[in-house]
ChimeraX commands (.cxc) that place a marker at each C-alpha (Angstrom):
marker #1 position 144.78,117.61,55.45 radius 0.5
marker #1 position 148.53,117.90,56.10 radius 0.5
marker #1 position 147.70,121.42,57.27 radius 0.5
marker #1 position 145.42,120.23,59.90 radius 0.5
marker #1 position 148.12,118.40,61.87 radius 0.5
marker #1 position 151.45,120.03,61.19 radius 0.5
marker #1 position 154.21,118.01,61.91 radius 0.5
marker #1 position 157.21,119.35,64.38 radius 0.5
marker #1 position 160.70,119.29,62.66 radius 0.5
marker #1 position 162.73,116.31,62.53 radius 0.5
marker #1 position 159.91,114.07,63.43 radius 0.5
marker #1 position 160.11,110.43,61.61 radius 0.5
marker #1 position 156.46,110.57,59.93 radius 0.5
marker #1 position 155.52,106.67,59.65 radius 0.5
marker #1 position 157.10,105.90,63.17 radius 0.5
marker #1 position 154.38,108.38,64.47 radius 0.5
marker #1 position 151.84,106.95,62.58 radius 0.5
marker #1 position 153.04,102.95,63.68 radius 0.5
marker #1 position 152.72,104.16,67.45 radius 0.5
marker #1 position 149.28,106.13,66.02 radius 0.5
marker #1 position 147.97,103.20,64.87 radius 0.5
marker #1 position 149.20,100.97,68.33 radius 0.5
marker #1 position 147.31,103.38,70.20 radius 0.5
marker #1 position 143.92,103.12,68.27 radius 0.5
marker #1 position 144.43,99.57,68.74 radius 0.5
marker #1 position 144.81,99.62,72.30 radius 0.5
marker #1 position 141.66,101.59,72.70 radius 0.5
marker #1 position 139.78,99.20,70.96 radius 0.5
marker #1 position 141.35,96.03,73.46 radius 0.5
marker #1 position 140.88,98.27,76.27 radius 0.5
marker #1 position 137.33,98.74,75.39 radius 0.5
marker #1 position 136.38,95.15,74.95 radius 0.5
marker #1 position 138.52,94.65,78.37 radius 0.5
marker #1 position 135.83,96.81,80.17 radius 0.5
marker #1 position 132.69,95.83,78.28 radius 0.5
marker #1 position 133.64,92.23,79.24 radius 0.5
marker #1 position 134.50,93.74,83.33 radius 0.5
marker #1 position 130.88,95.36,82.80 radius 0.5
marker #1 position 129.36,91.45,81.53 radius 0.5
marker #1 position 128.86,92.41,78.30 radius 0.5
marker #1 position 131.23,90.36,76.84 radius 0.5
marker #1 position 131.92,87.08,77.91 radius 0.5
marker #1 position 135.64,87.35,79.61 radius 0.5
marker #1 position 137.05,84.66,78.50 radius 0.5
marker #1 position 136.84,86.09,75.01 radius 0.5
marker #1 position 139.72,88.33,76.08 radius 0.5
marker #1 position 141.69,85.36,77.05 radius 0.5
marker #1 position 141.59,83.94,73.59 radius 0.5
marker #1 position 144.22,83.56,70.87 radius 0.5
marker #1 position 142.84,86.35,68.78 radius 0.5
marker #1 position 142.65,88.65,72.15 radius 0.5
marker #1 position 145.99,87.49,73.54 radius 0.5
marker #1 position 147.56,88.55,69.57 radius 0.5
marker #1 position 146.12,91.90,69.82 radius 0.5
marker #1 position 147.54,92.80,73.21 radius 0.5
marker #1 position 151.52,91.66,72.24 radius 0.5
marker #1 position 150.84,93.72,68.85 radius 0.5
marker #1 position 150.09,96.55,71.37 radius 0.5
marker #1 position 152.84,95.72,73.94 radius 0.5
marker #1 position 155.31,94.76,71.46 radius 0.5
marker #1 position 154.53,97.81,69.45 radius 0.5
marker #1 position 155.43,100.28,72.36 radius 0.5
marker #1 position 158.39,98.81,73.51 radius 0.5
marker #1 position 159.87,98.81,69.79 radius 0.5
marker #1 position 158.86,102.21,69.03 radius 0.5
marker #1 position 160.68,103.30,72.44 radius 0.5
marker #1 position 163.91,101.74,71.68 radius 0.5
marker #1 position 164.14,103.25,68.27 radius 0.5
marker #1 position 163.15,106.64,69.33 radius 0.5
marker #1 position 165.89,106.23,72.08 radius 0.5
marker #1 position 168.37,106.99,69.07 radius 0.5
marker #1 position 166.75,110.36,68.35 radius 0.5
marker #1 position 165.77,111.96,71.47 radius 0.5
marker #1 position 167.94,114.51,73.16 radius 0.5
marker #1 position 167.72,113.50,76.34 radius 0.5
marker #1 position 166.69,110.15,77.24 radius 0.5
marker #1 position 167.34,110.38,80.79 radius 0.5
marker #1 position 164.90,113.38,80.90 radius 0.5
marker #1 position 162.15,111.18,78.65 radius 0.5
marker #1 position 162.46,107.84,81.34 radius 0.5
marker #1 position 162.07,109.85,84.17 radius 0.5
marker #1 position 158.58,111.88,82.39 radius 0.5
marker #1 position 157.04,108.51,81.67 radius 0.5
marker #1 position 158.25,106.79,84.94 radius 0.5
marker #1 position 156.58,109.61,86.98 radius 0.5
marker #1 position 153.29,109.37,84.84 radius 0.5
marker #1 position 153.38,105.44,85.40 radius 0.5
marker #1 position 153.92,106.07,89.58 radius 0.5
marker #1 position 150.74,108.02,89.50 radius 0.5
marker #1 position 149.27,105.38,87.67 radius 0.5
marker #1 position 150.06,102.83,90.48 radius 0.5
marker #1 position 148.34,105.48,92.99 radius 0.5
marker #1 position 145.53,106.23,91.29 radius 0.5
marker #1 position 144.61,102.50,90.10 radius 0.5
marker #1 position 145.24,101.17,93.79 radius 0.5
marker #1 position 142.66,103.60,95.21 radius 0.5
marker #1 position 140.50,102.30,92.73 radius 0.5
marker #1 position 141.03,98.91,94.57 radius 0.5
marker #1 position 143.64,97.65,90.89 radius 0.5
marker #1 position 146.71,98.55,91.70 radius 0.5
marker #1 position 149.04,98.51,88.14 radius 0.5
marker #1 position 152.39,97.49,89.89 radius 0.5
marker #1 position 154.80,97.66,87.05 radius 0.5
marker #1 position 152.75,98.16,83.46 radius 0.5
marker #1 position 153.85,99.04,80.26 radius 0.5
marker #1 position 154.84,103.09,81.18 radius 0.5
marker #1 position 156.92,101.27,84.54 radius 0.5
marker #1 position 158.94,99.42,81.55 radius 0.5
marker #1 position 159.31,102.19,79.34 radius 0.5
marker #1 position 160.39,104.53,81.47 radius 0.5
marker #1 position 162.89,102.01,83.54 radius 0.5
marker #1 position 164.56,100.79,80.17 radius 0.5
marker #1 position 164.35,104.02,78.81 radius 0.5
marker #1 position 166.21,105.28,81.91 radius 0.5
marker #1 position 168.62,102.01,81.51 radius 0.5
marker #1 position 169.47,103.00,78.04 radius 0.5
marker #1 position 170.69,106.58,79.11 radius 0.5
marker #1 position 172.95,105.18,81.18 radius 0.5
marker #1 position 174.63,102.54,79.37 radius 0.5
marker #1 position 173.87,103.65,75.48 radius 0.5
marker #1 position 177.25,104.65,74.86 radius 0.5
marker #1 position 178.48,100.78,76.31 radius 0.5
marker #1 position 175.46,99.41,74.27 radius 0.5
marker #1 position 176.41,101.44,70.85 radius 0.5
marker #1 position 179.61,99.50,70.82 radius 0.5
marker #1 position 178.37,96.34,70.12 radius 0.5
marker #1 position 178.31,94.28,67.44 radius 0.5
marker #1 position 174.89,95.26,65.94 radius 0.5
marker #1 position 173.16,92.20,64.45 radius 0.5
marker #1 position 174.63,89.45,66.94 radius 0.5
marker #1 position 173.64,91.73,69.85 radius 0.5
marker #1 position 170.20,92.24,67.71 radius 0.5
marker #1 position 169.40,88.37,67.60 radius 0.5
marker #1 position 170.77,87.65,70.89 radius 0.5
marker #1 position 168.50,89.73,72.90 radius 0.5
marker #1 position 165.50,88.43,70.38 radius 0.5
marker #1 position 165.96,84.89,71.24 radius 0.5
marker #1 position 166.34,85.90,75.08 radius 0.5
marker #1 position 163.08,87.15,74.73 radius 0.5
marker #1 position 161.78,84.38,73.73 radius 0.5
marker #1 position 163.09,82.20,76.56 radius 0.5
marker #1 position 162.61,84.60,79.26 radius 0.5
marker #1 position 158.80,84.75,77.62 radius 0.5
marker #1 position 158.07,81.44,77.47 radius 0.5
marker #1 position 159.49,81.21,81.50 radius 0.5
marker #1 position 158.26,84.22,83.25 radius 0.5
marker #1 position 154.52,84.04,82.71 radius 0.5
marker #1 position 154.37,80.36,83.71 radius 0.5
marker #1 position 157.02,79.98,86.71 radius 0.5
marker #1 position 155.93,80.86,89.91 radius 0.5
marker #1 position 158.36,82.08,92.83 radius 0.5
marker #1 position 158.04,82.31,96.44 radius 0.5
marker #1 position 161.12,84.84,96.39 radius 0.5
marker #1 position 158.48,88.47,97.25 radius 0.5
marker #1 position 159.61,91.55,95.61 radius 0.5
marker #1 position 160.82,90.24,92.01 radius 0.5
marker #1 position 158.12,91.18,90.34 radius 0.5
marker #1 position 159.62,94.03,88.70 radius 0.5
marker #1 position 162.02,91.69,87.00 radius 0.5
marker #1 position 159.49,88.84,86.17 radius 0.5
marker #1 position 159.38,86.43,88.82 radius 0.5
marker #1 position 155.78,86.45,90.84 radius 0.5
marker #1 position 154.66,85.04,94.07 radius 0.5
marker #1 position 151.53,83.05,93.30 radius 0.5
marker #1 position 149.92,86.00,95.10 radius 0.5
marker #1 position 151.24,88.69,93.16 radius 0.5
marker #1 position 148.65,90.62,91.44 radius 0.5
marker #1 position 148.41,93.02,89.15 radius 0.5
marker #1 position 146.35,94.77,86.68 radius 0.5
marker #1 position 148.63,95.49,83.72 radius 0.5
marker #1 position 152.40,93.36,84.48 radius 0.5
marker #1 position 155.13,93.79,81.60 radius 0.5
marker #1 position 158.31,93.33,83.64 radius 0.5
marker #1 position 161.87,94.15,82.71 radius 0.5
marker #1 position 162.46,90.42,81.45 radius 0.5
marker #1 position 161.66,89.55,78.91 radius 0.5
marker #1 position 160.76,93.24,77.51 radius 0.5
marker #1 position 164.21,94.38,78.44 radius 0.5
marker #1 position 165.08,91.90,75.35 radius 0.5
marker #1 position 162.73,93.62,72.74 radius 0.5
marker #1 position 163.59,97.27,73.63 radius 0.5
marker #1 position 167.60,96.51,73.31 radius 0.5
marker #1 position 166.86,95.49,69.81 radius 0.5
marker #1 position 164.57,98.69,68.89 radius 0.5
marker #1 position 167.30,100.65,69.97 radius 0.5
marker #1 position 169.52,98.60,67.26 radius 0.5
marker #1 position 167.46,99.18,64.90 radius 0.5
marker #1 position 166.78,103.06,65.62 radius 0.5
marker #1 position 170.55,103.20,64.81 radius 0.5
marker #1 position 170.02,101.44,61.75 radius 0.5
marker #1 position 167.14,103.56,61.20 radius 0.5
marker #1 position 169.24,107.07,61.83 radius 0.5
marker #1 position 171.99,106.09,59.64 radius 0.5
marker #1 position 169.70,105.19,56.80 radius 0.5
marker #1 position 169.49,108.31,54.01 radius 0.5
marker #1 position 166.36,110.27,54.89 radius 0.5
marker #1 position 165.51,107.96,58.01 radius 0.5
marker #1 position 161.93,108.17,56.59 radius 0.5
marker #1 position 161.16,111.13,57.86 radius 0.5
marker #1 position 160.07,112.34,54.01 radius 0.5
marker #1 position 156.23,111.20,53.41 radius 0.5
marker #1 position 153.22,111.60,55.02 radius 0.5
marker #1 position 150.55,108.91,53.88 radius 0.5
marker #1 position 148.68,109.01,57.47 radius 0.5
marker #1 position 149.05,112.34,58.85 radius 0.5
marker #1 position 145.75,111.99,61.26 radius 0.5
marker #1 position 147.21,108.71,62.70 radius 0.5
marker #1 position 150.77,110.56,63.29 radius 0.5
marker #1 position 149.17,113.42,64.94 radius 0.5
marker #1 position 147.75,110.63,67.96 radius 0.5
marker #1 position 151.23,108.90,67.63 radius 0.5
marker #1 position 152.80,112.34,68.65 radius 0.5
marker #1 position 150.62,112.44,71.86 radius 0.5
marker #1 position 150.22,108.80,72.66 radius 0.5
marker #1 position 151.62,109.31,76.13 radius 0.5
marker #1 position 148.26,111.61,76.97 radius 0.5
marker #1 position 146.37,109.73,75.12 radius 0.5
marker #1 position 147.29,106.42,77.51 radius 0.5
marker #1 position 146.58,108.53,80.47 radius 0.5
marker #1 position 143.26,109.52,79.75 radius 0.5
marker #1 position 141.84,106.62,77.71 radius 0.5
marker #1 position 141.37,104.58,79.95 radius 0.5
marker #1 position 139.07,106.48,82.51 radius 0.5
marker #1 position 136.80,108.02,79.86 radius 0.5
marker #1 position 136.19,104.49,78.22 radius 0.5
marker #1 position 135.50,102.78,81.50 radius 0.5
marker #1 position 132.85,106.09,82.25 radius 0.5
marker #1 position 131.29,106.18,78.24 radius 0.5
marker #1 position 130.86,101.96,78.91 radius 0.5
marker #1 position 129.19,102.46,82.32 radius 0.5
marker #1 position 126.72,105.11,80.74 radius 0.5
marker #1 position 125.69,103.36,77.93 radius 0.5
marker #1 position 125.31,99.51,79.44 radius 0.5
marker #1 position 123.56,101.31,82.23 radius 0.5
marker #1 position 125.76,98.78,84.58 radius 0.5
marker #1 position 128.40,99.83,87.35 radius 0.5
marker #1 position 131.88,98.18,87.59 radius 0.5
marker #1 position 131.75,99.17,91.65 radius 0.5
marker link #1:1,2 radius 0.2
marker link #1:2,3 radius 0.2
marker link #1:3,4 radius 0.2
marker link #1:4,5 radius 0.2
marker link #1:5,6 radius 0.2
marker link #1:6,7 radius 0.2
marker link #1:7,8 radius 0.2
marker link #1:8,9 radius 0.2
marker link #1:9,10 radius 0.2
marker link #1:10,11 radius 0.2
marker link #1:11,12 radius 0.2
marker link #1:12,13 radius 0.2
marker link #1:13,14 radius 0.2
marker link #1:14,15 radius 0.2
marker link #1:15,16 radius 0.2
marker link #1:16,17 radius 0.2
marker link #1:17,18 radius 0.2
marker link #1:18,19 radius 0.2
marker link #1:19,20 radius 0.2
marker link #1:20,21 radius 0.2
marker link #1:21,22 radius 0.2
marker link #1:22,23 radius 0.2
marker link #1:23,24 radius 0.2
marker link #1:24,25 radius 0.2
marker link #1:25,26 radius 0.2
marker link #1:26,27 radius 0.2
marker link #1:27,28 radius 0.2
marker link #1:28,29 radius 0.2
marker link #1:29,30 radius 0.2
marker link #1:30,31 radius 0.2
marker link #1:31,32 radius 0.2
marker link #1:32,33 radius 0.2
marker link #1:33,34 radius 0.2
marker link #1:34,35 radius 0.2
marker link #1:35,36 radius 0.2
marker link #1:36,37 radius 0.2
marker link #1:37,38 radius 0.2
marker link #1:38,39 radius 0.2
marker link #1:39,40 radius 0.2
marker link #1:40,41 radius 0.2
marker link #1:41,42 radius 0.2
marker link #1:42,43 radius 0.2
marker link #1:43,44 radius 0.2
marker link #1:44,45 radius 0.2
marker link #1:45,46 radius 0.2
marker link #1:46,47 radius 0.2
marker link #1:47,48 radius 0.2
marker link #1:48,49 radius 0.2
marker link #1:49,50 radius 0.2
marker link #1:50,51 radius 0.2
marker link #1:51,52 radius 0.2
marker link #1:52,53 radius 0.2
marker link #1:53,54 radius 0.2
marker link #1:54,55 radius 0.2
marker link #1:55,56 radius 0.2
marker link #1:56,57 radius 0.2
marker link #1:57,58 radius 0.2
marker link #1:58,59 radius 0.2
marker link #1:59,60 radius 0.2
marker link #1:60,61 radius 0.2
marker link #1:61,62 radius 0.2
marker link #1:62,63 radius 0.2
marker link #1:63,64 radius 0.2
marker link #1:64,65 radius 0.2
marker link #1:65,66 radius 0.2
marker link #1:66,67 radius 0.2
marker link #1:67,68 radius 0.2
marker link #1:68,69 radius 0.2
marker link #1:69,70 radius 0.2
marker link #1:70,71 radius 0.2
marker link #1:71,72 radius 0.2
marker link #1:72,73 radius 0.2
marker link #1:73,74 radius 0.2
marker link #1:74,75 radius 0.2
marker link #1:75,76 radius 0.2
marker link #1:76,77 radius 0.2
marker link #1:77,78 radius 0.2
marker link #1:78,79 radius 0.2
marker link #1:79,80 radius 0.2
marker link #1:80,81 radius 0.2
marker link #1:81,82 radius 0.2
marker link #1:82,83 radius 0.2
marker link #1:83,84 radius 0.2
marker link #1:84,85 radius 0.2
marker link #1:85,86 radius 0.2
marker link #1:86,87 radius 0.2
marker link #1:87,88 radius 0.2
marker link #1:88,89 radius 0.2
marker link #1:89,90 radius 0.2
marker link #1:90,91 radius 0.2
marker link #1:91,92 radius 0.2
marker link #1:92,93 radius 0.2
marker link #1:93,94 radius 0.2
marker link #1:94,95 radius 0.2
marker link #1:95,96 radius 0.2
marker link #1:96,97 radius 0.2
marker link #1:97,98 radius 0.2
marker link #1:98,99 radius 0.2
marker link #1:99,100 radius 0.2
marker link #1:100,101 radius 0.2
marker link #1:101,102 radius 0.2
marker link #1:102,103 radius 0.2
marker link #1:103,104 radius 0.2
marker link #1:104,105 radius 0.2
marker link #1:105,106 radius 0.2
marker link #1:106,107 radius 0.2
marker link #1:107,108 radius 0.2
marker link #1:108,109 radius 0.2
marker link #1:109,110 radius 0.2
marker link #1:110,111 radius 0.2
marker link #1:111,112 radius 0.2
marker link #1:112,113 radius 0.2
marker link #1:113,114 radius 0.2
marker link #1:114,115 radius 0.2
marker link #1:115,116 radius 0.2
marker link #1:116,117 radius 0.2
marker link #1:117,118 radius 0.2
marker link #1:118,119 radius 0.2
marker link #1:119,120 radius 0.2
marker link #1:120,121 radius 0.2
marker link #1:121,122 radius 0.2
marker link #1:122,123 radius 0.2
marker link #1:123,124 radius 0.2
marker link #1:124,125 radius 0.2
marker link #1:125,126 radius 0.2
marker link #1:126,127 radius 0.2
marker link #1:127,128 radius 0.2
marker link #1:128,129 radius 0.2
marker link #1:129,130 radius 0.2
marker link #1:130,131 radius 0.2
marker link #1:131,132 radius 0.2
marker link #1:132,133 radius 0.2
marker link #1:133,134 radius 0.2
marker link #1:134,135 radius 0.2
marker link #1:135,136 radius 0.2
marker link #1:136,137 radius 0.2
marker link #1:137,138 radius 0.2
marker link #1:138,139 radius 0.2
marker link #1:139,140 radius 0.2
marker link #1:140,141 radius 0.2
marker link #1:141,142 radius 0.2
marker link #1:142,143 radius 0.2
marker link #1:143,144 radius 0.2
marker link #1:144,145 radius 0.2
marker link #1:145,146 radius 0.2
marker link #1:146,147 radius 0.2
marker link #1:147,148 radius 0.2
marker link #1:148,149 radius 0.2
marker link #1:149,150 radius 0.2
marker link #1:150,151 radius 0.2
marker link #1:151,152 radius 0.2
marker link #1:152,153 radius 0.2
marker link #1:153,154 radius 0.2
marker link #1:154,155 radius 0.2
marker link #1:155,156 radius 0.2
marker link #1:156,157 radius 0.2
marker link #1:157,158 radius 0.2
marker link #1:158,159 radius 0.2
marker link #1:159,160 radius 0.2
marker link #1:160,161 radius 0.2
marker link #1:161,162 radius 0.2
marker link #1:162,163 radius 0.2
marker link #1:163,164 radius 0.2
marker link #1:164,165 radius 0.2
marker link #1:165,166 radius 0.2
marker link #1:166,167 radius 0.2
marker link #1:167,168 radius 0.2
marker link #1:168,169 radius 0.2
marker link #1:169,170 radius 0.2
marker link #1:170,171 radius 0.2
marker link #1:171,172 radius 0.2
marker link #1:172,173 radius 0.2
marker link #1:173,174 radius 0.2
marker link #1:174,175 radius 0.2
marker link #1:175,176 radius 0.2
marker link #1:176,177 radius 0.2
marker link #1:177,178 radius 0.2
marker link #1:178,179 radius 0.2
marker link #1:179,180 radius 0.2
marker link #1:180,181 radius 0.2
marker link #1:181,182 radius 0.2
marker link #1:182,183 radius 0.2
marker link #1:183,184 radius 0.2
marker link #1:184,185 radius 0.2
marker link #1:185,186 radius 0.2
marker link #1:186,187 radius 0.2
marker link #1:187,188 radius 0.2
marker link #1:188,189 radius 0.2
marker link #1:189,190 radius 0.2
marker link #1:190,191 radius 0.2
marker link #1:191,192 radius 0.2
marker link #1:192,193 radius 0.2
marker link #1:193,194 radius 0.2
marker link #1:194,195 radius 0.2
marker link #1:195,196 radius 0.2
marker link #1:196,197 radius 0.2
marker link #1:197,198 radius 0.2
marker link #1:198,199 radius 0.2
marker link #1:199,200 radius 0.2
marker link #1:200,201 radius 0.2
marker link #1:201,202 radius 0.2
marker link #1:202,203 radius 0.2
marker link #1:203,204 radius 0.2
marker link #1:204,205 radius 0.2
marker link #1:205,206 radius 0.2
marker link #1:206,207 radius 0.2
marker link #1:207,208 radius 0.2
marker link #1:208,209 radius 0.2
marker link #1:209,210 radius 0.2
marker link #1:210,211 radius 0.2
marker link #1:211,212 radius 0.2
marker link #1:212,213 radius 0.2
marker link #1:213,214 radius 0.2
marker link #1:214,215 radius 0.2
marker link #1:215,216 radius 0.2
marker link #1:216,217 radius 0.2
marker link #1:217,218 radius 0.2
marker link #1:218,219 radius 0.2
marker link #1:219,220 radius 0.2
marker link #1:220,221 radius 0.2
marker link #1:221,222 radius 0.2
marker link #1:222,223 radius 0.2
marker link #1:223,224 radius 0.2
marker link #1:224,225 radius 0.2
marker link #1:225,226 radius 0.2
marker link #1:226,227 radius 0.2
marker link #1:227,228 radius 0.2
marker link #1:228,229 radius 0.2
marker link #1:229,230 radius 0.2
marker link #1:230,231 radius 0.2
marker link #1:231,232 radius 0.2
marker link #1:232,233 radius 0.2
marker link #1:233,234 radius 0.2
marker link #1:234,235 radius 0.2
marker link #1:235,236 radius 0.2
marker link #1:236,237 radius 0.2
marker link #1:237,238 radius 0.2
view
């Protein structure tokens, strides 16, 4: 098994195989998304509590994953800009399709990813755990404001304030996300001072070959579910 998906160097085997895992996940939510688009499902079923769970396990997931890796990459300014790119065609391609995706989950990624490139070496200086729990329970106020408050500032979308015209087909703005990254990338520090930094041990190798190419797998997901759905209900989203 291990020889069908060999492993690159250095690679931290059951962080792979957490983001793995967060990707098969995602599929699955993005596939009940479309089935209830297509009628199939009643959509208010992806409104629910169980629903609602599934997509922060995704969300929340991601944006961990991305802080801690920030501590291992060798060039994080090089990895933002990648992902921000991919998430600007996004926004082009999904507003032709009449959904624009204004500022998703690859938008955050790549801005805080970019953020933390810049100011890492300030950031790395702090106290650890009060800058940790800080930033947790930030996230937890900006959460519980920017989903519900409405603005009729235009333009702070990107920072979690909407007009109550502001749509959007995926939104994760910087606040409160900014909050959960910052402590991902404590904990990648953590994580890279730790003997070993779990990279020994491969229990899931299958799930941390997909981890190792979730950012393709994102990009092309989507599409070929929304296509295999169509075929098979025999009913058209357009």
């Amino acid at each position: 098994m291990s020889g069908a998906f060999p492993e690159k160097p250095g690679r931290i085997g059951w962080l792979d195989a957490w983001r793995g895992a967060a990707v098969l996940v995602m599929i699955g939510w993005h596939l009940c998304w479309d089935l209830a688009m297509l009628g199939v499902l009643p959509p208010e079923r992806m409104e629910g509590p169980l629903a609602v769970g599934v997509r922060y396990f995704i969300a929340c997931s991601f944006v961990l994953i991305a802080g801690i890796s920030c501590r291992f990459s060798r060039s994080n300014a090089r990895r933002g800009v990648r992902i921000l790119l991919c998430a600007l065609a996004i926004t082009a391609v999904t507003r032709l399709a009449g959904q624009p995706v204004w500022f998703g989950i690859l938008h955050l990624l790549g801005c805080c990813i970019l953020l933390y490139a810049w100011l890492g070496p300030k950031l790395e200086k702090l106290p650890e755990l009060p800058t940790a729990a800080v930033c947790l329970i930030l996230f937890f106020v900006f959460n519980s404001i920017c989903y519900r408050v409405r603005v009729n500032v235009p333009g702070l979308w990107m920072f979690g304030f909407r007009t109550p015209s502001f749509r959007s087909a995926d939104w994760y703005p910087l606040f409160p996300w900014l909050f959960l990254f910052l402590p991902g990338t404590v904990a990648g520090g953590w994580i890279r001072r730790t003997a070993g930094a779990g990279r020994q041990g491969r229990s899931w190798p299958p799930l941390e070959w997909i981890g190792r190419r979730a950012l393709w797998v994102y990009l092309l997901h989507q599409p070929v579910l929304l296509a295999l759905a169509m075929l098979f209900t025999g009913r058209m989203l357009w």
